[in-house]
N, C-alpha and C positions, 0 to 999 in steps of 0.2 A: 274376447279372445286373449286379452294382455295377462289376465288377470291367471290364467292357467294354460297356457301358452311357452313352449321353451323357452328361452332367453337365450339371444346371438351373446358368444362370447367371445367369437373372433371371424373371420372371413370362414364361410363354408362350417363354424363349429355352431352346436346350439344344446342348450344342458336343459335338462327337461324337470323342476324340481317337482318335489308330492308337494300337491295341491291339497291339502285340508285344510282351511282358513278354519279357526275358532268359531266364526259366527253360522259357519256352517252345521256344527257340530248336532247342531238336531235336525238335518237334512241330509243326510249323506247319500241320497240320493242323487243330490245336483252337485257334491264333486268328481273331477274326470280326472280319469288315473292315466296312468304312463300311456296308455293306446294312443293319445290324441297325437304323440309324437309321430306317430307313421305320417299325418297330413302333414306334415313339414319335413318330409325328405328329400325334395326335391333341392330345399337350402342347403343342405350339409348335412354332415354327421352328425347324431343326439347320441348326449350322454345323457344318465341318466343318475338323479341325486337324491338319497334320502333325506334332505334338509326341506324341512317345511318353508314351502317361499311363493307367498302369492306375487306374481310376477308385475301387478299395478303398484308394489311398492322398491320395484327397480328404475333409477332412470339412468339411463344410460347416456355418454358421450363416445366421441370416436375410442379415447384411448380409458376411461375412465366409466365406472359405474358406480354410483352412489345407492344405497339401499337402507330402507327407513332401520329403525327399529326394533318394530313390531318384529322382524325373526328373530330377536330374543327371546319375546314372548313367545312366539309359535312355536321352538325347537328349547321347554327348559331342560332337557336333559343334557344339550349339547353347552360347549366349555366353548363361550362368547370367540375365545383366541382362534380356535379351530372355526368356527364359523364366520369370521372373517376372512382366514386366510380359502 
């Protein structure tokens, strides 16, 4: 579920990113799109984000979250600065 699953990103907030991992790419069958957000309503509000972001390469602390890489790789269209902030 981590892995395409919103991500908490504050008390009651939770951002939903598109899940198409690369290794996926010849199964698109088994990725899940923005609906799986309704079973997490019950935590908060979801937003929802077009940044490709498999959610096993977020970890997260109370006030901080670290995120691998690879959403370089996954999003080349996007300009690294903006996909940081």
């Amino acid at each position: 579920v981590r892995d395409y699953a919103p991500v908490q990103v504050g008390v009651g907030e939770l951002v939903k990113f598109r899940y198409e991992p690369s290794y996926l790419a010849g199964d698109p069958e088994l990725r899940t799109g923005p609906e799986v957000a309704d079973q997490f309503r019950d935590l908060g509000t979801c937003r929802h984000s077009a940044i490709n972001l498999h959610g096993g390469n977020v970890v997260a602390s109370e006030h901080t979250a670290l995120v691998t890489d690879r959403v370089y790789r996954e999003n080349p269209g996007l300009d690294r600065a903006e996909l940081r902030e």
